[in-house]
Every structure is written in structure tokens, then in C-alpha cells.
C-alpha positions in Angstrom: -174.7 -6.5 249.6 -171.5 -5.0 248.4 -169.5 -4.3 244.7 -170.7 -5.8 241.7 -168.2 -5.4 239.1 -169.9 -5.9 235.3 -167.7 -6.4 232.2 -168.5 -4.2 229.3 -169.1 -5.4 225.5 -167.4 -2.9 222.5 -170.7 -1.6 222.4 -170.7 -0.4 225.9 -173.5 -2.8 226.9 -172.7 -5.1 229.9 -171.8 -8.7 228.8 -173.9 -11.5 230.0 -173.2 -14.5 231.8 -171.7 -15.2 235.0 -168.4 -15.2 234.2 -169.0 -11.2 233.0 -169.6 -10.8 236.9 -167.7 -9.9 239.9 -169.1 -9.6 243.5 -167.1 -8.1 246.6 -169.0 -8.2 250.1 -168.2 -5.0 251.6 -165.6 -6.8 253.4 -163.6 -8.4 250.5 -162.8 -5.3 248.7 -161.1 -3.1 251.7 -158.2 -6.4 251.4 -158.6 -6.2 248.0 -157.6 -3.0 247.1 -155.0 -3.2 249.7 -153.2 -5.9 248.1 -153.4 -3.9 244.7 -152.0 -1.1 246.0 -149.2 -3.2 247.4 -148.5 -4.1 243.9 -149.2 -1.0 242.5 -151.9 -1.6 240.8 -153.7 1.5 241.6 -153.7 5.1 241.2 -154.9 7.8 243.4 -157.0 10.7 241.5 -159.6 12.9 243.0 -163.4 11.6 242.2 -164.9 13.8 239.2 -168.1 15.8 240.2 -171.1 14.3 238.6 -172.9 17.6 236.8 -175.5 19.5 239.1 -179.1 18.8 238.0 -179.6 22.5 238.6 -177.0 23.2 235.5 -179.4 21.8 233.5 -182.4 23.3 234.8 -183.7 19.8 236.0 -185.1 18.7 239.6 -184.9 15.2 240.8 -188.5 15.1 239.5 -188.0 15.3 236.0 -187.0 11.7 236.9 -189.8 10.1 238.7 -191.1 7.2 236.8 -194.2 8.0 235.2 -193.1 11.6 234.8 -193.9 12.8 231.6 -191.6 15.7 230.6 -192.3 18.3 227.6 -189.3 18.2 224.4 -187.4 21.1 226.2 -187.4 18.8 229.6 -186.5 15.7 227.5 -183.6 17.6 225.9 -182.5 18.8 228.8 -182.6 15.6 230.4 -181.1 14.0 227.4 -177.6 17.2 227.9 -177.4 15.6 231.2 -177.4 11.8 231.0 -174.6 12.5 228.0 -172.8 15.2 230.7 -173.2 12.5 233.3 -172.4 9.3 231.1 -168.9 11.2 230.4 -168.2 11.7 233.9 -168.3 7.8 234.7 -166.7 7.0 231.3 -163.7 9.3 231.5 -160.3 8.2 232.0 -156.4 9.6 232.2 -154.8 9.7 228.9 -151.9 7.8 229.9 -152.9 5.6 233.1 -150.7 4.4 235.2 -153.4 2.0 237.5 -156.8 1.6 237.9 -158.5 4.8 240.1 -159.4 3.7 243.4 -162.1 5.8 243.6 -163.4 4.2 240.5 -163.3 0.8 242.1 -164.7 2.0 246.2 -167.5 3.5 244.6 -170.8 2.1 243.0 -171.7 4.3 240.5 -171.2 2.9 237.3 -167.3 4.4 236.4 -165.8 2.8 233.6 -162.7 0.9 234.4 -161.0 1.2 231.0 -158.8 -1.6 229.1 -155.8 0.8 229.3 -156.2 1.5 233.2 -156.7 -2.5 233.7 -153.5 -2.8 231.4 -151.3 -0.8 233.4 -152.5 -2.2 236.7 -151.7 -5.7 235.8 -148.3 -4.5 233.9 -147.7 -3.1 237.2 -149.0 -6.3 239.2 -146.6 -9.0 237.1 -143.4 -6.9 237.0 -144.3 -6.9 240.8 -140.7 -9.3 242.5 -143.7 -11.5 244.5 -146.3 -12.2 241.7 -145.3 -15.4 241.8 -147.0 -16.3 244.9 -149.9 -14.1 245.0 -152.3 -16.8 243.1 -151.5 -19.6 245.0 -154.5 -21.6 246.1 -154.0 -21.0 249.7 -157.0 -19.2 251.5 -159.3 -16.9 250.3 -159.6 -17.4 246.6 -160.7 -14.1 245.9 -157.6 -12.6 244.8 -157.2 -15.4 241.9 -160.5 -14.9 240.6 -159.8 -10.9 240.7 -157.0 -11.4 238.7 -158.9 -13.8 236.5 -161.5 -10.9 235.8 -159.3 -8.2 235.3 -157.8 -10.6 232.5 -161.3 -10.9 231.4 -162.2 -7.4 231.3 -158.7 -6.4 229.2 -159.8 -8.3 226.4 -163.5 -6.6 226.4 -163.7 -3.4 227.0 -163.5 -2.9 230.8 -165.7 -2.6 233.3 -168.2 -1.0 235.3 -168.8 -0.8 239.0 -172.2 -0.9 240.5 
């Protein structure tokens, strides 16, 4: 149990392999994003309200698997997975960090190329980078870093 952190292809699908894959145990991430925001690598917004089924005239049943909706339901359903889809995908213009709330929550935001950018801009201008990756400990810092390499030169990533 815990984070999974999935990079994502130009064409917004997830990228396969293991090395596309990051895992926190729900203990490994509270240290985790400590030591980011140490090095300023994060950025505190509010978390953006997912739209309300309700707005859309839709019920948590027009969801149920087997659930077989009429075109007006489907388009309806269709207004709020794009409503939806823009809420996790959305980013600041100009970040200055990654979000926290993008990376303490499981819902599938999209951690963008520019927000992991200014995080790790933030993270080597940082007086101590230096030591941070040193193989001493818990590894999971070096292969964070490693990742957030990873996911700059895709296009980001998502948190599940």
C-alpha cells in the first residue's frame, strides 16, 4: 500500500516498464516530501475541487459497470470525464515547484515537466545538493531524484 507514481508518454498514456514506476509506502513519502520542501522543491497551492456529479446531472450510478446509459447520459458522462481530466491535468503557468497536494494525494494529478523543472532547478542551486545522493541509508531519495530526471524528459507524471 501507498503512492505509486506513473510516468507519462507525449500522448498522455502511462509509459511501461519498471523504470516508468515509482512506489512510496505510506511511510516513505511524509520524509520525502519533507526533504523537498527543505530544498524547495515544492509549492503550496490549495487542491482544485473535482466537478460535482450533480453539475452534470449524473449519479454515481451512471457509473456502475454494466450500466448502460442512453446518448444524453453518455454525453453527459463524456462533459464530465473532460471537466474532471482538466482538473487533475491543470497546472500554474509559471511553477515555481511541484504542488504538494499533487504529490500527498492519489488521484491521478498530473505532475507537469515544467513543475518537475522548477523543483529540481530549485533542488541543485540548493548549497547541500551535494550530499543529498550519497549512498548512505535509505536509497529512496537517489532513486526519487532519478525519477524526477526521468519524468522531465517524458512528459511528467501521474499519482495514483
Amino acid at each position: 500500500m501507498g503512492f505509486q507514481m506513473y510516468i507519462q508518454n507525449l500522448d498522455g498514456a502511462l509509459a511501461e516498464g519498471d523504470e516508468n514506476c515509482f512506489a512510496f509506502a505510506w511511510t516513505a513519502l511524509p520524509r520525502t516530501l519533507d526533504a523537498m520542501n527543505n530544498f524547495g522543491m515544492l509549492t503550496e497551492l490549495p487542491v482544485p475541487s473535482a466537478p460535482a456529479l450533480s453539475a452534470y446531472g449524473l449519479a454515481v450510478e451512471d457509473f456502475q459497470h454494466g450500466t448502460q446509459p442512453d446518448q444524453a447520459t453518455a454525453n453527459r458522462i463524456a462533459e464530465y470525464r473532460a471537466a474532471y481530466q482538466a482538473v487533475m491535468d491543470a497546472a500554474e503557468p509559471e511553477p515555481t515547484g511541484i504542488p504538494t497536494f499533487k504529490l500527498a494525494n492519489n488521484d491521478g494529478f498530473l505532475v507537469t515537466v515544467a513543475e518537475i523543472s522548477a523543483a529540481l532547478t530549485a533542488y541543485e542551486a540548493h548549497p547541500h545538493v551535494d550530499i543529498a545522493e550519497m549512498p548512505v541509508g535509505d536509497p529512496t531519495w537517489g532513486r526519487w531524484t532519478a525519477f524526477l530526471r526521468r519524468a522531465q524528459t517524458h512528459s511528467g507524471f501521474r499519482t495514483y
